[in-house]
N, CA, C and O of each residue as an XYZ file, in Angstrom:
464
protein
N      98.487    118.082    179.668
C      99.843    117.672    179.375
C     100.389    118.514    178.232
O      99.752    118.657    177.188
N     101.993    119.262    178.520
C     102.156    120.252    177.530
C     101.184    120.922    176.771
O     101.089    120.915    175.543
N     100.359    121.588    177.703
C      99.289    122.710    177.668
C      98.162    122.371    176.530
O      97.649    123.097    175.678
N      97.955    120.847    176.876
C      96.962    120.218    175.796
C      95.750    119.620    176.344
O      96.053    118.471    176.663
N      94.903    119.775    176.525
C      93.896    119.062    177.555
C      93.648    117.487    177.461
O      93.635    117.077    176.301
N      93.524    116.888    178.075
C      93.619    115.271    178.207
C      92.030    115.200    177.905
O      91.157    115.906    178.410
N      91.873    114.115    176.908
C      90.377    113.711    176.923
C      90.130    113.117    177.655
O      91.001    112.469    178.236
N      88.357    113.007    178.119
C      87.722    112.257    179.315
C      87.551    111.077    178.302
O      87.310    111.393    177.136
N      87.638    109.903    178.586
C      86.932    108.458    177.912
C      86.170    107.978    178.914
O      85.988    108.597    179.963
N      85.519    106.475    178.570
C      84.419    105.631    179.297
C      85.267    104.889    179.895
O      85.075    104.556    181.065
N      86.527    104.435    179.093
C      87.238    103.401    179.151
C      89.313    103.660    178.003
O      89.599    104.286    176.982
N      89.997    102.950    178.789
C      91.135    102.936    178.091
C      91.809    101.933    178.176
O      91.515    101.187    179.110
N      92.867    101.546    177.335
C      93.562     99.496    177.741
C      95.058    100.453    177.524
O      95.274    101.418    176.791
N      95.964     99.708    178.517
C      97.252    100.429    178.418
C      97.873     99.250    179.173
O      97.576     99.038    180.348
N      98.930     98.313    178.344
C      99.680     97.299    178.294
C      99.012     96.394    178.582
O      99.406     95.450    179.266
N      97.758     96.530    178.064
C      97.042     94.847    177.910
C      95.721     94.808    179.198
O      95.299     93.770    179.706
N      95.271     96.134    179.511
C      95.112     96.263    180.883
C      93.381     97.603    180.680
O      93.375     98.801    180.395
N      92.443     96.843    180.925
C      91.502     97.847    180.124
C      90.606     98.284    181.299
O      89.766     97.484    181.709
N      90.738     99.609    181.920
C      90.262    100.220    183.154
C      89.054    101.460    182.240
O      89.118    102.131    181.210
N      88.167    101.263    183.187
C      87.120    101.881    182.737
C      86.913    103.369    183.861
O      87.621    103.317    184.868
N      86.296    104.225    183.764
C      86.385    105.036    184.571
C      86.240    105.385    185.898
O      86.635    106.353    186.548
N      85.315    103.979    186.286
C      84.726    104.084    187.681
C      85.436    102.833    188.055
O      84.760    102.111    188.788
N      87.035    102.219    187.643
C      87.580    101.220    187.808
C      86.696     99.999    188.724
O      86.941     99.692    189.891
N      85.705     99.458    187.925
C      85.196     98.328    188.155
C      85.650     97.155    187.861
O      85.327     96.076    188.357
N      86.541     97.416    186.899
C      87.778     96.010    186.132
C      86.516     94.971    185.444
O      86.758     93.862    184.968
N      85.331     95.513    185.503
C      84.334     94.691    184.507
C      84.579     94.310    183.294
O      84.162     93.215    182.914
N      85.483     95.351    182.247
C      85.469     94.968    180.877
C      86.753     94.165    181.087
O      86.552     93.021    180.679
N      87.764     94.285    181.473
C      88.918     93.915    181.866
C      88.863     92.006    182.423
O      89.538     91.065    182.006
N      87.892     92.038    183.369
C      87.359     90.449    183.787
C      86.801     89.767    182.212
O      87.280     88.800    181.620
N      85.789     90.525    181.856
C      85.137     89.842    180.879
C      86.298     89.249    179.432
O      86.208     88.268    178.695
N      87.377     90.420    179.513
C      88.048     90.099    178.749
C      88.728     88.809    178.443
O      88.875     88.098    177.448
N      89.347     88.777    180.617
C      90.487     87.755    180.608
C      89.571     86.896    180.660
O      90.033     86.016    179.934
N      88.447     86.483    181.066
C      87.378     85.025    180.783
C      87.417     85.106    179.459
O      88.457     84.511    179.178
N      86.895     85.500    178.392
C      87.061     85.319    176.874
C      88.020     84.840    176.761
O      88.063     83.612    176.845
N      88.765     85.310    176.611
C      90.422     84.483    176.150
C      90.896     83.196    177.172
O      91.763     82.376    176.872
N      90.350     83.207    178.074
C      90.830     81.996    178.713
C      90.182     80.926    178.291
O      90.705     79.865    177.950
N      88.754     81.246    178.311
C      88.117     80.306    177.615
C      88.179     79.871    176.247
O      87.801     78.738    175.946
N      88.555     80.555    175.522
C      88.546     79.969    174.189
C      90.098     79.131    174.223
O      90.318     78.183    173.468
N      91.163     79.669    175.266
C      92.241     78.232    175.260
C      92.063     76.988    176.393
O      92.866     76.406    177.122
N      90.643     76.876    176.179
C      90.660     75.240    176.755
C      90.332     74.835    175.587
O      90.532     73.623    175.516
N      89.929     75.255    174.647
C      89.848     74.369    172.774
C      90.811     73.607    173.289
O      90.531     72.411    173.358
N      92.286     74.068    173.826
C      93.476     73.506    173.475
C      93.508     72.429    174.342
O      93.943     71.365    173.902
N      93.046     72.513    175.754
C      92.493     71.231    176.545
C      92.046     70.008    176.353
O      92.331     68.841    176.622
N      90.976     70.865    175.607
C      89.974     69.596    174.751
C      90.947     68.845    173.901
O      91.002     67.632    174.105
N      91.746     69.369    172.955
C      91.768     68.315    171.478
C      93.019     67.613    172.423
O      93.280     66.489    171.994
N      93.819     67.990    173.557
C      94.745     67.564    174.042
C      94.465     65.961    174.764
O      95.069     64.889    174.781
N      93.192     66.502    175.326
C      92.145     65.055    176.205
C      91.912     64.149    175.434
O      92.199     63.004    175.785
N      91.351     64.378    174.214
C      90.952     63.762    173.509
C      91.822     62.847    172.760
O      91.434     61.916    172.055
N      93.421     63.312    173.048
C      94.660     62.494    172.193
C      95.182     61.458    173.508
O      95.851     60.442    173.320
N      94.914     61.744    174.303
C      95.202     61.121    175.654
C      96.291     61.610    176.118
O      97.188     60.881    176.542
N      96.356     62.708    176.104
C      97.889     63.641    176.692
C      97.330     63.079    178.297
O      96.141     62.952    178.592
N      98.723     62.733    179.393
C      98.309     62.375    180.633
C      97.877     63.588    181.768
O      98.390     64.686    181.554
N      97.225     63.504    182.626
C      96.615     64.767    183.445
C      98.122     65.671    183.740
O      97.897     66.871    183.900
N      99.503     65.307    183.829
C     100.315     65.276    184.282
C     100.422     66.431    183.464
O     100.196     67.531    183.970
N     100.797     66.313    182.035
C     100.780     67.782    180.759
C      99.741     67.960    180.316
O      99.661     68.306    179.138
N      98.711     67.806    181.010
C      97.024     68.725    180.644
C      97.369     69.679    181.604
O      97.707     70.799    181.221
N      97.338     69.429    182.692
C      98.030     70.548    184.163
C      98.589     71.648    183.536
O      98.159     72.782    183.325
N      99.998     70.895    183.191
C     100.794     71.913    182.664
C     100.928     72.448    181.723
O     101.949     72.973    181.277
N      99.370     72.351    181.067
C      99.631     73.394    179.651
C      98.127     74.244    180.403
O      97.754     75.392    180.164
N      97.570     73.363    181.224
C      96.685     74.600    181.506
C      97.529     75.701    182.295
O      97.554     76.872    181.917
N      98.341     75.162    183.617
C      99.567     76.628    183.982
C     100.362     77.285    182.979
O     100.615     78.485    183.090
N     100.789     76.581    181.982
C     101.379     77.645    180.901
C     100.536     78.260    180.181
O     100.735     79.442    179.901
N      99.281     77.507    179.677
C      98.649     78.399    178.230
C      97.388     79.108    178.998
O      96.880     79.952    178.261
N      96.731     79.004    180.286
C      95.374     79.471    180.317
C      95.455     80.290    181.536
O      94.771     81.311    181.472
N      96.364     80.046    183.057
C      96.072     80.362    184.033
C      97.237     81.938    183.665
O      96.582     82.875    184.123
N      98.346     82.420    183.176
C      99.006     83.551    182.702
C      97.823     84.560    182.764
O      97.523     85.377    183.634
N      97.011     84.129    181.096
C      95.825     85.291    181.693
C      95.190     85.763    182.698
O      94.804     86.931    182.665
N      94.992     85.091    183.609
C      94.701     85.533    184.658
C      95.109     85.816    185.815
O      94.392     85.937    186.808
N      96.335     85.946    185.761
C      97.706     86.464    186.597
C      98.381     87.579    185.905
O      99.386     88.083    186.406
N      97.858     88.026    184.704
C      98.544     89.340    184.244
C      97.640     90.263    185.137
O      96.432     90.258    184.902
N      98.159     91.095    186.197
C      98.056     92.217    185.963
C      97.281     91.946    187.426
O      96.448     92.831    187.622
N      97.329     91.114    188.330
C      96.981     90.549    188.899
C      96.900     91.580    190.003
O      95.789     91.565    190.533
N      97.796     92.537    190.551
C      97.683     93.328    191.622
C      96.795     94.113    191.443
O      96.404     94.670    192.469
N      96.207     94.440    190.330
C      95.214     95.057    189.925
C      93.757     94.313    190.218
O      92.792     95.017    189.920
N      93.505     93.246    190.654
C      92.518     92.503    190.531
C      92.468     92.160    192.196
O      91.865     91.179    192.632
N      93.146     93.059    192.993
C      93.227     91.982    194.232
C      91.570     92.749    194.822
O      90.894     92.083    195.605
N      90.940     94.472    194.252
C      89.955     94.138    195.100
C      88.975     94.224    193.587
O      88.396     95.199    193.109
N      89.027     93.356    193.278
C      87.809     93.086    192.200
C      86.764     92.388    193.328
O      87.091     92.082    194.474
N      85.045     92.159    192.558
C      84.228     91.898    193.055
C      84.014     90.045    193.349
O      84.728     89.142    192.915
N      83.074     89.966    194.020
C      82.898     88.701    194.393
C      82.540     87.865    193.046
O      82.966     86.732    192.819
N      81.798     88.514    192.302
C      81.130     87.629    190.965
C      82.088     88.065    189.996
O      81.857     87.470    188.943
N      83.088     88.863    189.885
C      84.406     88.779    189.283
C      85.223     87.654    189.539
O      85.707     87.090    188.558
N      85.457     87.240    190.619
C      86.305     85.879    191.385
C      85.494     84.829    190.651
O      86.104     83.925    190.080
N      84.139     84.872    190.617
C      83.663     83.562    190.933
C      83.610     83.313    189.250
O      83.600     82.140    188.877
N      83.574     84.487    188.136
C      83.843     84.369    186.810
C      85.149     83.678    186.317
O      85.193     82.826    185.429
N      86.006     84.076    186.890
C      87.672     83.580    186.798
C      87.925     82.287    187.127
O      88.505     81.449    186.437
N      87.239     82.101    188.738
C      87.719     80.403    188.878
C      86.314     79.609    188.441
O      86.125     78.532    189.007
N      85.534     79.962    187.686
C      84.465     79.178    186.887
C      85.561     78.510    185.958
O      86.117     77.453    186.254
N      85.805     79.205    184.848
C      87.063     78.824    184.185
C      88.031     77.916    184.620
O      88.253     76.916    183.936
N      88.665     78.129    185.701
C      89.711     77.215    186.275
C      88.584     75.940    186.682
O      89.118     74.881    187.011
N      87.740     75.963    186.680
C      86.753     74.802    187.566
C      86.962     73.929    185.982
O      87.515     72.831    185.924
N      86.416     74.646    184.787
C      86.190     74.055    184.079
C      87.317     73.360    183.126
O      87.182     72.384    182.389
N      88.364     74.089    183.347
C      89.798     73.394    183.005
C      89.614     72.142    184.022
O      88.785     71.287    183.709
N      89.936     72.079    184.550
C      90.163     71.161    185.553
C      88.901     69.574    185.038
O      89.136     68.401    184.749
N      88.013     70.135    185.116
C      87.237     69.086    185.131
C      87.486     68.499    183.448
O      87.087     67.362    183.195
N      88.207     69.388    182.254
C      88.274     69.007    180.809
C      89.194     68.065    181.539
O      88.787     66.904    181.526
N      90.241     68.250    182.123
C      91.064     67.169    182.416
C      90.917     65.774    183.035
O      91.513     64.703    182.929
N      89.926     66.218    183.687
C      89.511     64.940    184.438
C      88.341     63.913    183.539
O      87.587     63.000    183.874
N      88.649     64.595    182.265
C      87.488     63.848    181.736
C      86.155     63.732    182.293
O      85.573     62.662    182.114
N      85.551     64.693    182.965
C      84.659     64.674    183.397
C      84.376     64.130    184.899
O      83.286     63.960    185.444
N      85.345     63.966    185.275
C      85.522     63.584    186.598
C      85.853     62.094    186.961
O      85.803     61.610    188.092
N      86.182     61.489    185.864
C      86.660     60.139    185.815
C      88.151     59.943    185.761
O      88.701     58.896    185.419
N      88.735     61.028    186.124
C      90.387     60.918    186.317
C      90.370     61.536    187.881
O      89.487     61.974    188.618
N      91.639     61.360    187.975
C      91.977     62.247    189.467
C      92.955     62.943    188.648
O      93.616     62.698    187.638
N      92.705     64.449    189.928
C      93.491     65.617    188.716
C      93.911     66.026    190.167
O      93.157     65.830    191.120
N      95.253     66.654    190.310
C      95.874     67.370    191.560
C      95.243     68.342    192.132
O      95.093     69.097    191.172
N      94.763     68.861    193.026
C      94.199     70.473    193.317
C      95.007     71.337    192.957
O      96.237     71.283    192.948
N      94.192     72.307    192.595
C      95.350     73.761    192.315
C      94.574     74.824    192.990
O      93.355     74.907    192.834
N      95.334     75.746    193.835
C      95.223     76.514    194.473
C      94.158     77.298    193.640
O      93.896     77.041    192.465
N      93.368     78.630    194.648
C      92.315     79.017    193.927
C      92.915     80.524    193.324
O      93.601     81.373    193.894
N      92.509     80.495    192.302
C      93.034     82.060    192.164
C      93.061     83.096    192.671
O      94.001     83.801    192.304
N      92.458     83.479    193.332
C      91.925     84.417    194.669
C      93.358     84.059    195.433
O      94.104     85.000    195.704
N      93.780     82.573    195.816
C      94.963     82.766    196.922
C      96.078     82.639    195.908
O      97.024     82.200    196.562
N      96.286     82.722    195.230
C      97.483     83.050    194.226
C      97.247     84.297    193.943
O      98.126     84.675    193.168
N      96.214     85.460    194.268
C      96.290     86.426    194.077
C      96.820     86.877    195.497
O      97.333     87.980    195.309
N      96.911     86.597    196.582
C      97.141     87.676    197.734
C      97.959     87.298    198.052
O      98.553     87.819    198.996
C-alpha cells in the first residue's frame, strides 16, 4: 500500500472483529463467550432481586445476546464446537432465569437460527 509493504500478523481485530490468519474465528468466539459471560453477573444480582422472567429475558436480549450477533455474517460458517460454545451461554442465561429450572422461561430461538 503506497509502495509500503503490509506486515504479515498471526492475528488482527478491526471494528471489534478479531480474525486470525487461517480465519478460524477461534480467538474471536472465545472472545464473544468471555464477555457474554461475565454479563450474566448482571442476570444473577437481577434474579436474586426478583426482577420477573419477563425483564430477565429482556435484559438478557439487550445486554448479553448483541454480543453475539455482532458481526454475525461472519460466524455463519464457524465450527460445530464454536456453536455449541455460544449457545452454552445462552443455555446458561436462560436457566439463571429460571432459577434453576423452577420458573418457566419462554424459548428463544437458537443462535445458529438467528444466524441464517
Amino acid at each position: 500500500l503506497g509502495g509500503q509493504q503490509v506486515p504479515c500478523v498471526e492475528q488482527a481485530k478491526g471494528l471489534g472483529f478479531i480474525l486470525d490468519k487461517y480465519l478460524t474465528f477461534n480467538d474471536q468466539v472465545n472472545s464473544m463467550v468471555t464477555k457474554a459471560s461475565r454479563r450474566l453477573h448482571y442476570l444473577r444480582l437481577l434474579t436474586k432481586q426478583g426482577t420477573s422472567v419477563v425483564d430477565l429475558v429482556q435484559v438478557y436480549i439487550t445486554l448479553i445476546r448483541p454480543v453475539f450477533e455482532y458481526g454475525n455474517v461472519l460466524l455463519v460458517g464457524c465450527s460445530k464446537e464454536q456453536e455449541r460454545q455460544m449457545e452454552r451461554v445462552q443455555r446458561r442465561a436462560l436457566w439463571i432465569i429460571s432459577l434453576g429450572g423452577r420458573r418457566e422461561v419462554p424459548p428463544l430461538p437458537m443462535l445458529k437460527e438467528r444466524r441464517e
